[in-house]
C-alpha positions as CSV (number, residue, x, y, z in Angstrom):
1,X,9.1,12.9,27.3
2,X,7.2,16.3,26.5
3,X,7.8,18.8,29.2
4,X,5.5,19.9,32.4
5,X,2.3,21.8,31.2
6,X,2.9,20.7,27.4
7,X,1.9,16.8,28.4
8,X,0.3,14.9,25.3
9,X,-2.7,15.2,26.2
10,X,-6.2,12.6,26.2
11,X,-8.8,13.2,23.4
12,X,-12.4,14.2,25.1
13,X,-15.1,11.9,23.1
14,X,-18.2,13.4,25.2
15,X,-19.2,15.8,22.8
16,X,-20.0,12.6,20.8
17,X,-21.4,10.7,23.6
18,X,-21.3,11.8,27.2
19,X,-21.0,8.0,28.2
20,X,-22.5,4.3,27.0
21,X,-25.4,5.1,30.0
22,X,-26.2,8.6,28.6
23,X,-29.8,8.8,26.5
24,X,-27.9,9.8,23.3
25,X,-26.1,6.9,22.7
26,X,-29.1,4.4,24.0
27,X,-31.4,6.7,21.4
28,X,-29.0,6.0,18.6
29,X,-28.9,2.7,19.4
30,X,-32.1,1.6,19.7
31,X,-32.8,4.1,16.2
32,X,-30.6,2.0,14.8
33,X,-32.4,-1.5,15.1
34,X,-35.9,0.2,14.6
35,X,-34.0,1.5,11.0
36,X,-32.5,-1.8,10.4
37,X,-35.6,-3.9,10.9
38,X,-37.6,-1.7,8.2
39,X,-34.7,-1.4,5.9
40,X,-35.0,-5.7,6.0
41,X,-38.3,-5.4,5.5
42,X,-38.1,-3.1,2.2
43,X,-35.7,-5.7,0.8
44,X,-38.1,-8.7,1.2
45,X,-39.5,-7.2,-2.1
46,X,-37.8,-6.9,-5.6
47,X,-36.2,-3.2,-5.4
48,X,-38.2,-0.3,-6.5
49,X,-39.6,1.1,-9.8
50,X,-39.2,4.6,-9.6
51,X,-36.1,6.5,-9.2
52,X,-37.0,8.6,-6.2
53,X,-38.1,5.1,-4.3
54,X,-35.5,3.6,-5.2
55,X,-32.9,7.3,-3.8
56,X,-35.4,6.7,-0.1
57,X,-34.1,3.1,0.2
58,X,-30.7,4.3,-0.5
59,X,-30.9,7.1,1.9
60,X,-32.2,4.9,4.1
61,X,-29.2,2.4,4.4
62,X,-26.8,5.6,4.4
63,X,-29.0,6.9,7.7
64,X,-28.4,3.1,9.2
65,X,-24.6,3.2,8.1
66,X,-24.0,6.7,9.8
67,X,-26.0,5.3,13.1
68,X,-23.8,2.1,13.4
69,X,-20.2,3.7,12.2
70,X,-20.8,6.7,14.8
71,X,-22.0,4.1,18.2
72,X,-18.7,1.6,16.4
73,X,-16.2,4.4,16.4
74,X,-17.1,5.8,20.0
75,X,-16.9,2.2,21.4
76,X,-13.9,1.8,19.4
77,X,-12.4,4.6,20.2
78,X,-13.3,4.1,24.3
79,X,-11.6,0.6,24.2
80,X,-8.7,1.6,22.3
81,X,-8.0,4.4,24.8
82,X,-8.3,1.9,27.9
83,X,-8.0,-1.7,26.3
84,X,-9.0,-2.4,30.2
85,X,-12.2,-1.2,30.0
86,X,-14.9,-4.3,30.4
87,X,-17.5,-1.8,29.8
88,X,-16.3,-0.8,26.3
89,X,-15.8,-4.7,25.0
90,X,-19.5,-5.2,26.2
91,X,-20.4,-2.6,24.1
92,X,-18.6,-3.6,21.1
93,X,-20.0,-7.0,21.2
94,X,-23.5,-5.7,22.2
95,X,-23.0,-3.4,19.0
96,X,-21.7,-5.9,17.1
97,X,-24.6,-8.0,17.2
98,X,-26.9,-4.8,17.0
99,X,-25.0,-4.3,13.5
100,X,-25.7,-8.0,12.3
101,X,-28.9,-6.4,10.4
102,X,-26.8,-4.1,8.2
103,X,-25.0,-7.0,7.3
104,X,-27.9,-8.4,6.1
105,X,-29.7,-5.1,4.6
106,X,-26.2,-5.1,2.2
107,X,-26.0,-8.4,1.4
108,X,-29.4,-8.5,0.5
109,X,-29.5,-4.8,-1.5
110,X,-26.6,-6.2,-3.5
111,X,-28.4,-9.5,-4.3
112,X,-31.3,-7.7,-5.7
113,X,-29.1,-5.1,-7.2
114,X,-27.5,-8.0,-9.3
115,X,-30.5,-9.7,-10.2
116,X,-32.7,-6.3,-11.1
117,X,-29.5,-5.0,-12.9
118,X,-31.2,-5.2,-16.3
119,X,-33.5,-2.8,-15.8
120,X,-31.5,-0.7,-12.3
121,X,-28.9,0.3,-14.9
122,X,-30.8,2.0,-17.5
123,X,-33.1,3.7,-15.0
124,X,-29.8,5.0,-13.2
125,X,-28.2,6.1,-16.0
126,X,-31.7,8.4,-17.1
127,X,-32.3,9.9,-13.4
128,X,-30.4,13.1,-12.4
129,X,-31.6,11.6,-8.6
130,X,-29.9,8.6,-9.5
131,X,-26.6,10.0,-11.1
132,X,-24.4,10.6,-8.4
133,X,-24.9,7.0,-7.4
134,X,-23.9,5.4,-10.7
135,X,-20.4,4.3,-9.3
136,X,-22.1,2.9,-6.4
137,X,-24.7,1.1,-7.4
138,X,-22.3,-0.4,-10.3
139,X,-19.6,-1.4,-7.8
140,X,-22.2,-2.8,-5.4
141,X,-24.2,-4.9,-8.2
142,X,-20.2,-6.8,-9.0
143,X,-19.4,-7.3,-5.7
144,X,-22.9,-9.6,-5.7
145,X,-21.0,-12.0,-7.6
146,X,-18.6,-12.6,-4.7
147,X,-21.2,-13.4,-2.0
148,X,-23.0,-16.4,-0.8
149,X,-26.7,-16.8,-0.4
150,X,-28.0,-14.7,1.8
151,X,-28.6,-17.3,4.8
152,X,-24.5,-17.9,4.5
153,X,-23.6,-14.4,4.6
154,X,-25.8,-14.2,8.0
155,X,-23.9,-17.4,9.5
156,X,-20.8,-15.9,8.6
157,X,-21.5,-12.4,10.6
158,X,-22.9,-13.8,13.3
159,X,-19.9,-16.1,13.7
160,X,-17.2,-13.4,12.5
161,X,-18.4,-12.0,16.1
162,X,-16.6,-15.5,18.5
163,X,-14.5,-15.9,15.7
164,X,-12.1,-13.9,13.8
165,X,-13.4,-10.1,15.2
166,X,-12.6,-11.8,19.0
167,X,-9.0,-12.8,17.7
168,X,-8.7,-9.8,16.8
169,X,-9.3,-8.2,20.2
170,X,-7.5,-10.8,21.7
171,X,-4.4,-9.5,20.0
172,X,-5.0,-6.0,21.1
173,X,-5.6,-7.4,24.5
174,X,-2.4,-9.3,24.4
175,X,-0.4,-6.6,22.9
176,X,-1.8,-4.0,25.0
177,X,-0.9,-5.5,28.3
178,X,2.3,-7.5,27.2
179,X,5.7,-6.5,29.1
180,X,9.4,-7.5,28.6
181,X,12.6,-7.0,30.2
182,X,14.6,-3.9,29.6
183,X,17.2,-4.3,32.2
184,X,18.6,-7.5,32.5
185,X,20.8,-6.5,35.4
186,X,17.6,-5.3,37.5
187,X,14.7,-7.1,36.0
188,X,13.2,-4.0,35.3
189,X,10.2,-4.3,32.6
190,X,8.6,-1.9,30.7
191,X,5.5,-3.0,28.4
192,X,5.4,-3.5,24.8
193,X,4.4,-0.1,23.3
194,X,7.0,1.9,25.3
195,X,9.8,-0.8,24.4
196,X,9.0,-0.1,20.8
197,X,9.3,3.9,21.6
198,X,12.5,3.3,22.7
199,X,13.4,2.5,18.9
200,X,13.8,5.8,18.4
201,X,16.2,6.7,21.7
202,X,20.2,7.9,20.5
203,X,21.2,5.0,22.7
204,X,22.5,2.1,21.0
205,X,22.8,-0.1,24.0
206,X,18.8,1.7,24.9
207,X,17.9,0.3,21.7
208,X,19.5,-3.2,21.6
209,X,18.1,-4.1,25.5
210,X,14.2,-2.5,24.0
211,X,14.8,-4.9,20.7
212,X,15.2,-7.6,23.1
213,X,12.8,-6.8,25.9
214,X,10.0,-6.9,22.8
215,X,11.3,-10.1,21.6
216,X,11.1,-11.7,25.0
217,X,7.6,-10.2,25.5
218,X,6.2,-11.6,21.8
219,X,8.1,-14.7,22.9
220,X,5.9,-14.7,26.0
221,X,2.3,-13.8,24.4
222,X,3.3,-16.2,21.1
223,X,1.2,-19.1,21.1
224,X,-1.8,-17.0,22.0
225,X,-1.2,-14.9,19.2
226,X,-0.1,-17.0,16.9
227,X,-3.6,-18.5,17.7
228,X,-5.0,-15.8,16.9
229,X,-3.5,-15.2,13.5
230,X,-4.1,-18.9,12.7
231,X,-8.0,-18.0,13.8
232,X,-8.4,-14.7,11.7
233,X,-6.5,-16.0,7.9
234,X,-8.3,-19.4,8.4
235,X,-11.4,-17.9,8.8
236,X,-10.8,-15.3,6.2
237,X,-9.4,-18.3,3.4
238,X,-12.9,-20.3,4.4
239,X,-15.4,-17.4,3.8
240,X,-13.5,-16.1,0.8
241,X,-13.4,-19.3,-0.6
242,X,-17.2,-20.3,-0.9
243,X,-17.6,-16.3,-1.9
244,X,-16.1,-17.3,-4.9
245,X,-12.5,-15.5,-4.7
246,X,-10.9,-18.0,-6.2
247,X,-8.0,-18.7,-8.5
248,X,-7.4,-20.6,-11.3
249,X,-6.4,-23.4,-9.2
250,X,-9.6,-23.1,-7.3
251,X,-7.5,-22.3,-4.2
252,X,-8.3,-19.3,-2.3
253,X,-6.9,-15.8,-3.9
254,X,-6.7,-13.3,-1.4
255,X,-4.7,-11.2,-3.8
256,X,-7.9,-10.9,-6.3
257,X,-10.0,-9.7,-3.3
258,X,-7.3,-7.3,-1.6
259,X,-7.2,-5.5,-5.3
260,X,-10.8,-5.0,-5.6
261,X,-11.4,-3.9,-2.1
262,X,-8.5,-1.5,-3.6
263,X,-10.2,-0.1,-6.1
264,X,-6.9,-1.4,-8.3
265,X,-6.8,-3.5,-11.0
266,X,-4.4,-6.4,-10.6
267,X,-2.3,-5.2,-13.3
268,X,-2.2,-2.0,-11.3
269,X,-0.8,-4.3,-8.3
270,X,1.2,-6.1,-9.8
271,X,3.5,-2.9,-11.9
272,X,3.3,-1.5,-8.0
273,X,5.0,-4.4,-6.3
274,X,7.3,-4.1,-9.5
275,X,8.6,-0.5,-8.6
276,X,8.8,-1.3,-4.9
277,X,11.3,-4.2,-6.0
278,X,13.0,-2.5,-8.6
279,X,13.6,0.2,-5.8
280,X,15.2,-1.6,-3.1
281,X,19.0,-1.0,-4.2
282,X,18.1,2.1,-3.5
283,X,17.0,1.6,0.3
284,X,20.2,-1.1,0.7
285,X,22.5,1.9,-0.5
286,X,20.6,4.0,1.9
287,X,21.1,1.4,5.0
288,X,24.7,0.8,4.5
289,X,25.3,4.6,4.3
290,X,23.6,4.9,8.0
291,X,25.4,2.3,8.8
292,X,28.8,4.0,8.2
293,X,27.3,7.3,10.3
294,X,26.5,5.1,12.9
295,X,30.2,3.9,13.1
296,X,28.9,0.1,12.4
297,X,29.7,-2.7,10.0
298,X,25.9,-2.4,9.2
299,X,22.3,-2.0,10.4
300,X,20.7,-4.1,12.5
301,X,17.3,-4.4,12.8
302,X,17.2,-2.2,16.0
303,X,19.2,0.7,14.5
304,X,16.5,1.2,11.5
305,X,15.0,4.0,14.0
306,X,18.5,5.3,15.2
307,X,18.1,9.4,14.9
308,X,20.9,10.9,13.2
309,X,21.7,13.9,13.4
310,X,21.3,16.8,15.7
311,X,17.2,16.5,17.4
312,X,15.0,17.7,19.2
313,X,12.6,17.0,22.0
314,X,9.0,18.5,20.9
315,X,6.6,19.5,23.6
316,X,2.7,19.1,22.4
317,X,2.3,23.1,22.1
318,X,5.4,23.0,19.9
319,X,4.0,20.6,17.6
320,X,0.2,22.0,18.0
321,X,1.4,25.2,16.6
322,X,4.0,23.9,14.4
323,X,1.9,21.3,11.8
324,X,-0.9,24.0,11.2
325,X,1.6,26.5,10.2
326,X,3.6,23.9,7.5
327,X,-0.2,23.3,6.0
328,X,-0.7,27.1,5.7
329,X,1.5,27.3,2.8
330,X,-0.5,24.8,0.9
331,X,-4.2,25.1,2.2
332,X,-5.2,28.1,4.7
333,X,-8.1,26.0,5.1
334,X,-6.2,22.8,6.1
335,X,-4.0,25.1,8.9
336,X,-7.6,26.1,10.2
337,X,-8.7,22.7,10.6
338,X,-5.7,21.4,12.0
339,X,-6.1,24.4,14.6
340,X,-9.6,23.1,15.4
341,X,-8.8,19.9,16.3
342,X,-5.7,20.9,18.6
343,X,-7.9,23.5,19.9
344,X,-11.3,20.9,20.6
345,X,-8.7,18.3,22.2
346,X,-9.7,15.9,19.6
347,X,-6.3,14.0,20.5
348,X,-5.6,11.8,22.0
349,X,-1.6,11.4,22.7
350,X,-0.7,10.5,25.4
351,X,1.9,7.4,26.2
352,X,0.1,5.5,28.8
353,X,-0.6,1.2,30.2
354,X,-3.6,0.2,28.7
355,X,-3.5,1.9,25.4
356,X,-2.7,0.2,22.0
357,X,0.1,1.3,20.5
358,X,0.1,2.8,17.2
359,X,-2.1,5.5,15.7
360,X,-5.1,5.9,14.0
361,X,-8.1,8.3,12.9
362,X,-11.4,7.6,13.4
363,X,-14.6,9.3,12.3
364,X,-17.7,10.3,13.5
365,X,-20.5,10.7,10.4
366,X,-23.2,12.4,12.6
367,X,-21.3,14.9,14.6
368,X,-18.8,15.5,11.5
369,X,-16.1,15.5,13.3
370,X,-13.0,13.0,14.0
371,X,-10.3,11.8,16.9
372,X,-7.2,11.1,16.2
373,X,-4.9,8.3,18.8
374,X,-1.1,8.7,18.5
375,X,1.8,7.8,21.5
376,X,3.5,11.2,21.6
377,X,7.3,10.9,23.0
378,X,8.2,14.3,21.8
379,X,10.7,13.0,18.6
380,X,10.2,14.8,15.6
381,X,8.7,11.4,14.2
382,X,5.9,11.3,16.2
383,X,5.0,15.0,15.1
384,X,5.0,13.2,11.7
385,X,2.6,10.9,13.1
386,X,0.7,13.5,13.9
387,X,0.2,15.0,10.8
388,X,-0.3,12.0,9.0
389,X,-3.2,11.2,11.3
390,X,-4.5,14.7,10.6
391,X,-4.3,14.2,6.7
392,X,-6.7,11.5,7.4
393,X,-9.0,13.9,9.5
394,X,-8.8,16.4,6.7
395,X,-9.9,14.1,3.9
396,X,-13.1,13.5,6.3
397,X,-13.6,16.6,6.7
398,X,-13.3,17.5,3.1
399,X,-16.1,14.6,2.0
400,X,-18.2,15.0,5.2
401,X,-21.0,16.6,3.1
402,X,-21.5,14.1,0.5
403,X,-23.9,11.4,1.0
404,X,-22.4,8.0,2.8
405,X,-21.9,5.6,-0.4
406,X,-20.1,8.9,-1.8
407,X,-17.4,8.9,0.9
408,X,-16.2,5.3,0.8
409,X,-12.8,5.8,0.0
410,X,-10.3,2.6,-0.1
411,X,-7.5,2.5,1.9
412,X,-5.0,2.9,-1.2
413,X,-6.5,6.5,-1.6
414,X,-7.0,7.3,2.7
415,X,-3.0,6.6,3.0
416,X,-2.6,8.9,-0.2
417,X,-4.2,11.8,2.1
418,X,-2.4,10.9,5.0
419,X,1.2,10.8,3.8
420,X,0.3,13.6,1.5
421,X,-0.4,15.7,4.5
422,X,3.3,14.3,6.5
423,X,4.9,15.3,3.2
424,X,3.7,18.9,3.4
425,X,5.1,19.0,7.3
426,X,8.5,17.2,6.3
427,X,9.2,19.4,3.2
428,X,8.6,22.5,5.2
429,X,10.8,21.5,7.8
430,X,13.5,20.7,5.4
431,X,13.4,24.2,3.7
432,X,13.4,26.3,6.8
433,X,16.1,23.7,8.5
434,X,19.2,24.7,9.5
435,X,22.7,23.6,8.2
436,X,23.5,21.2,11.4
437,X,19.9,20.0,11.5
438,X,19.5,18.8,7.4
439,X,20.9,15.5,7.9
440,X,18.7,14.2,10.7
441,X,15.6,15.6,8.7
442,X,16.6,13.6,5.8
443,X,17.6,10.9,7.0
444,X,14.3,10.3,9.0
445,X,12.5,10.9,5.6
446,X,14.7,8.4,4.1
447,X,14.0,6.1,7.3
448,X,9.7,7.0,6.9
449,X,10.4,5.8,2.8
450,X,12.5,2.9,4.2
451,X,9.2,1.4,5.9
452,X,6.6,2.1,3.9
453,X,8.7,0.9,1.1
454,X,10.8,-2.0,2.2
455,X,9.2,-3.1,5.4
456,X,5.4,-2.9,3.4
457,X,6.9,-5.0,0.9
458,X,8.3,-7.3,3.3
459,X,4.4,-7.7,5.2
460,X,3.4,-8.5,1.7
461,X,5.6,-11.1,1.0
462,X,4.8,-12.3,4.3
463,X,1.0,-12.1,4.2
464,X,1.3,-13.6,0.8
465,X,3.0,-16.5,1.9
466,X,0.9,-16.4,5.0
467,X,-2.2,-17.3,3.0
468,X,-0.3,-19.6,0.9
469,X,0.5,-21.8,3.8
470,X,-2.7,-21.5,6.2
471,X,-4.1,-23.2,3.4
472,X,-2.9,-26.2,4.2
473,X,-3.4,-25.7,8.0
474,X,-2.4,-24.4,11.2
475,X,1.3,-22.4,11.0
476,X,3.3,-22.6,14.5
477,X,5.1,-20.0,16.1
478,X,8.9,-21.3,14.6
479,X,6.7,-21.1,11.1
480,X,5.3,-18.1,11.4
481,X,9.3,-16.4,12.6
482,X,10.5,-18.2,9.9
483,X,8.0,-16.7,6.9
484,X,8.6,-13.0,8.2
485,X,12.2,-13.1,8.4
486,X,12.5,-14.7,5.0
487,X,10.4,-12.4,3.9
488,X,12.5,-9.5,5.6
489,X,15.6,-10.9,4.0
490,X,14.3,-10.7,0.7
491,X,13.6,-7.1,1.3
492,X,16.2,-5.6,3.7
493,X,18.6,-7.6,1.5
494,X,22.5,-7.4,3.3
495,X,21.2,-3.8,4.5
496,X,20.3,-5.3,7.7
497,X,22.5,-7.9,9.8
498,X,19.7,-9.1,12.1
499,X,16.4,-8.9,11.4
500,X,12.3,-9.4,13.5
501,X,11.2,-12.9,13.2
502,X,8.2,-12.0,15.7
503,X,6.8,-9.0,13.5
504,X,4.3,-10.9,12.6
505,X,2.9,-10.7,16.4
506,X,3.1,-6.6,16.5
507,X,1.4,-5.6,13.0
508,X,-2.5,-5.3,14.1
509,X,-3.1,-5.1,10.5
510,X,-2.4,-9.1,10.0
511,X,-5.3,-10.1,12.3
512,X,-8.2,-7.9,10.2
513,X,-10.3,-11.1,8.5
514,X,-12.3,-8.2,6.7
515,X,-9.2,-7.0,4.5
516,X,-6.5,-8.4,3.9
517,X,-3.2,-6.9,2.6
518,X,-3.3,-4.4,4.8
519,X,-0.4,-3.3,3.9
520,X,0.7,-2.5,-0.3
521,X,-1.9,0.6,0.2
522,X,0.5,2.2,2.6
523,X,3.1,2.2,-0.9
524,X,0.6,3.1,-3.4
525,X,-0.2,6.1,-0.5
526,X,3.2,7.2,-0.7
527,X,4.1,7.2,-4.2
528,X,0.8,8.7,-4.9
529,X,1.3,11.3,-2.4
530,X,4.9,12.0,-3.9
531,X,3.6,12.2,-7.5
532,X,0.9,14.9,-5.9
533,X,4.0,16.8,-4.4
534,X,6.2,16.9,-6.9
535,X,2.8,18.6,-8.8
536,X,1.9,20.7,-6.5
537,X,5.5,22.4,-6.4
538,X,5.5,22.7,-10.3
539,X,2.2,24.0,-10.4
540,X,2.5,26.7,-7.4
541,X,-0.7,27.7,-4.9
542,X,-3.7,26.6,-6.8
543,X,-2.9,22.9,-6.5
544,X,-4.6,22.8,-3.6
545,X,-8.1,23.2,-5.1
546,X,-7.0,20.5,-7.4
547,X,-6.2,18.4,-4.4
548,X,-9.5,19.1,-2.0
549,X,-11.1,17.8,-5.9
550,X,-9.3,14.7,-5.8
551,X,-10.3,14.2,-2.2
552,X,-13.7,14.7,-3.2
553,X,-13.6,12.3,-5.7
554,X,-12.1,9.6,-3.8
555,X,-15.0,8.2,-2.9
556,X,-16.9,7.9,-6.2
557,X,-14.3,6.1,-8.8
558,X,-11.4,3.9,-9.3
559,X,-8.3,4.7,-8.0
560,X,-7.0,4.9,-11.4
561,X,-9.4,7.1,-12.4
562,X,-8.6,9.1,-9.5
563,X,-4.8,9.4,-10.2
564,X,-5.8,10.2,-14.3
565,X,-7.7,13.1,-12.8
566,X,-4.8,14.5,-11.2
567,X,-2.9,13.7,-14.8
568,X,-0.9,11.1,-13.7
569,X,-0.8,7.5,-15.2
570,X,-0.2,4.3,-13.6
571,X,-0.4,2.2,-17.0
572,X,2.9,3.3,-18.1
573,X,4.4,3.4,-14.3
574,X,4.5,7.1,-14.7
575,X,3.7,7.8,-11.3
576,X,5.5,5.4,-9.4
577,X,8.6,7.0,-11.2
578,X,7.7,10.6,-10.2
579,X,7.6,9.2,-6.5
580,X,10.7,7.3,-6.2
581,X,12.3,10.3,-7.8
582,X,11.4,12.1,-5.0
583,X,12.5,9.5,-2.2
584,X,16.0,9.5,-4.9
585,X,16.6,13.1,-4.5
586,X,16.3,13.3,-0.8
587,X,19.2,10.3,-0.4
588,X,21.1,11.6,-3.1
589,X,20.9,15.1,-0.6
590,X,21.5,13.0,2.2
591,X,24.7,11.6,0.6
592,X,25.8,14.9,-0.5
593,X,25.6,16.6,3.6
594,X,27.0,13.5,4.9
595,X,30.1,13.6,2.6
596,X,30.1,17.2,3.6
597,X,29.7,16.8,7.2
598,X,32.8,14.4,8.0
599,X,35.1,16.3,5.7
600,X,38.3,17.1,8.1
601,X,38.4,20.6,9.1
């Protein structure tokens, strides 16, 4: 709990709209379907001849993409905030539907894209207008190949908005509002996203009773959910089939789609999941050592967030002033921004009943600006958070002035900026740290490592099954427990002694039908992120114009090209080696204190 006049506080949205009523957003909105309707009408004819026509219709659909992403991320943003709000789910729907016409306007660009390619190729490669666009419009003409007729692809957005986008918020909804008991004794019940803040509390007997308390309320909310999860995979595994991501089998390969949304080859996947494996004795080692610091035979799945060490409790002003000045080492400009956005109360962190859990960053293209939700309970993880959240603002900010199609990042390379920007904080805080405080540091960095490696892989193995099986049909709640704790066990290995069957329920990122595998990037992020570091401190201050390049780039190539540009390899698993080696030294330090600290005196 963060102390009197240093509350988390709530993010103020009205400098991008004043409310769904004011004129603003109604303007926008109804610009938006004026746009859309002569964007449609552009593309009922082959694609231009000229260049600069041909720049005007891409403008165009960038203008229509900035209108509906800015009126999505305020509704977003609104409902997130109060999951309560009936107001904001009419306006997500209402927008959902007003979007429909995009939709359309892409499918229907890409179609001609494909079939003009023959002669849009050359004409791209000759115009300096055109150049910037080369990536794009190369990209957008192969993912053609993976879409069905255009009267298909409008079925399947219109019913992606009763189907799998309404599972979706029912899961928030569910999750949002879900409760469990804490106190057995009293009956007293605390809802789902402060049970899993509890996680983090000293308390072992705290943690156990939260652990439970969050099984009992997933055990509650399960057939709903599970529901849910059966709603958004079978929907995904129906669309993606007849779009043609098949295998060899001709079943559905959600694995081929995930990569390209990726920007990855699959031999890129594939030699990641191969390091993440070939890692995990590593983690083990790392568990059973906790486990001996905690005093226990070995970890259970509620002591993975046991603080060790000597901590902390962080009021907001302490961690408001003490991110920007851990970026001000690497990037004055990155401290400045950060500054800014504590400063415009772009934040929204407050711990409150209605909110989803989690965090996230979300943009806003016409303003140029961002808001960031995180549940701040004062740990020195959620500062963490924090930054992470703000790494993601800063990559916005350092793309905001490229045009739209330049500034579509994939996820593998968004969680590269984010965990980049956490490293920067954590390594900091390490060097300055004091003697008694070392251990807790490092082992919380080892813990961070611990999820994003094991626990990642363990949602992949679990997703991948997932699809495996929902082929067939419908999973049940004892199915679905039973794929994420084998799935866990193949991970966590004997590190843990009891594991979360009902993870499956908490992860928001399972019941997306848009992407899938929302989880490996998170992995690729940090190992990326780790090779960056480990530059950046051979190669002193100017590393960080090298980075703000990389940023820039982000949007406009592969991710391998990306990582090449920053002269790093993936082919010969270069850089997944340069960031376990980093994750290696700071549990080989964490070994070395520990040994130190429970030497007799």
């Amino acid at each position: 709990m963060t102390e009197t006049g240093h509350a988390a506080p709530r993010w103020q949205l009205t400098a991008v709209y004043p409310s769904f009523d004011d004129p603003a957003y109604t303007q926008d909105r109804d610009l938006l379907e004026t746009r859309l309707a002569g964007i449609l009408e552009a593309l009922a004819s082959p694609l231009p001849e000229s260049a600069p026509e041909l720049l005007a219709l891409i403008k165009s659909l960038e203008r229509a993409g900035d209108l509906e992403e800015n009126l999505s991320a305020y509704a977003e943003t609104t409902y997130t905030a109060d999951t309560r709000s009936a107001r904001a789910v009419k306006e997500i729907n209402a927008l959902e539907a007003a979007a429909l016409p995009l939709e359309k306007a892409g499918v229907r660009f890409r179609r001609r894209l494909r079939e003009q390619w023959g002669r849009i190729e050359p004409l791209a490669e000759a115009s300096p207008e055109l150049a910037p666009y080369r990536f794009f419009l190369a990209r957008s003409a192969a993912k053609a190949a993976f879409q069905m007729p255009p009267d298909l692809e409008d079925i399947a957005a219109d019913l992606a908005r009763s189907g799998a986008s309404a599972w979706s918020r029912l899961h928030d909804a569910l999750t949002a509002s879900a409760a469990g008991v804490f106190d057995p004794a009293t009956g007293e019940k605390k809802t789902l996203t402060a049970l899993r803040e509890l996680a983090n509390h000293p308390d072992r007997s705290v943690r156990e009773r939260s652990y439970y308390g969050e099984i009992g309320a997933l055990k509650d909310a399960a057939i709903p959910l599970a529901a849910a999860l059966n709603g958004v995979k079978g929907a995904a595994i129906t669309v993606d089939r007849r779009r043609g991501w098949a295998g060899p089998d001709g079943s559905c390969d959600p694995l081929r789609k995930a990569a390209f949304q990726s920007r990855i080859t699959e031999k890129t996947l594939q030699s990641l999941i191969a390091a993440l494996e070939e890692s995990l004795p590593l983690f083990r080692q790392y568990l059973h050592a906790k486990a001996r610091r905690l005093n226990l035979p070995g970890c259970a799945f509620y002591d993975l967030f046991a603080p060790l060490g000597q901590s902390r409790v962080w009021t907001w002003g302490e961690a408001a002033e003490f991110i920007p000045r851990q970026f001000e080492g690497f990037d004055p400009g990155m401290a400045a921004f950060a500054r800014h956005a504590f400063a415009l109360s772009w934040i929204d962190g407050e711990i409150r009943d209605g909110k989803v859990g989690g965090a996230y960053c979300a943009s806003f293209p016409l303003t140029g600006t961002s808001r960031i939700l995180c549940n701040f309970n004062g740990s020195f993880d959620s500062v963490v958070t924090l930054a992470h959240e703000l790494g993601h603002a800063w990559h916005h900010e350092v793309v905001k002035d490229l045009p739209r199609f330049l500034t579509s990042y994939p996820m593998t390379l968004a969680e590269t900026a984010s965990i980049f920007a956490e490293t920067l904080v954590f390594e900091k805080s390490l060097e300055d740290a004091a003697p008694s405080e070392r251990i807790g540091l490092l082992e919380g960095k080892l813990k961070d490592s611990c999820q994003v490696v094991v626990d990642i892989l363990s949602r992949f193995y679990f997703e991948r099954g997932l699809f495996k099986q929902r082929e067939r049909g419908e999973l049940g709640v004892e199915e679905l427990c039973a794929l994420m704790e084998d799935a866990q066990k193949k991970t966590y290995g004997d590190g843990l002694t009891l594991y979360h069957p009902y993870m499956w329920a908490v992860k928001s990122h399972y019941y997306r039908a848009d992407l899938g595998f929302y989880n490996y990037p998170y992995a690729l992020g940090l190992l990326f992120s780790l090779g960056l570091y480990a530059l950046a401190r051979e190669s002193g201050p100017g590393f960080c114009a090298v980075y703000r390049d990389l940023l820039r780039l982000s949007g406009r190539a592969p991710v391998e090209e990306v990582i090449r540009a920053a002269g790093l390899t993936v082919e010969n698993g270069e850089l997944w080696r340069k960031g376990i080696a980093v994750i290696a030294e700071h549990a080989a330090e964490f070994d070395s204190v520990q040994a130190q600290s429970r030497k007799p005196l």
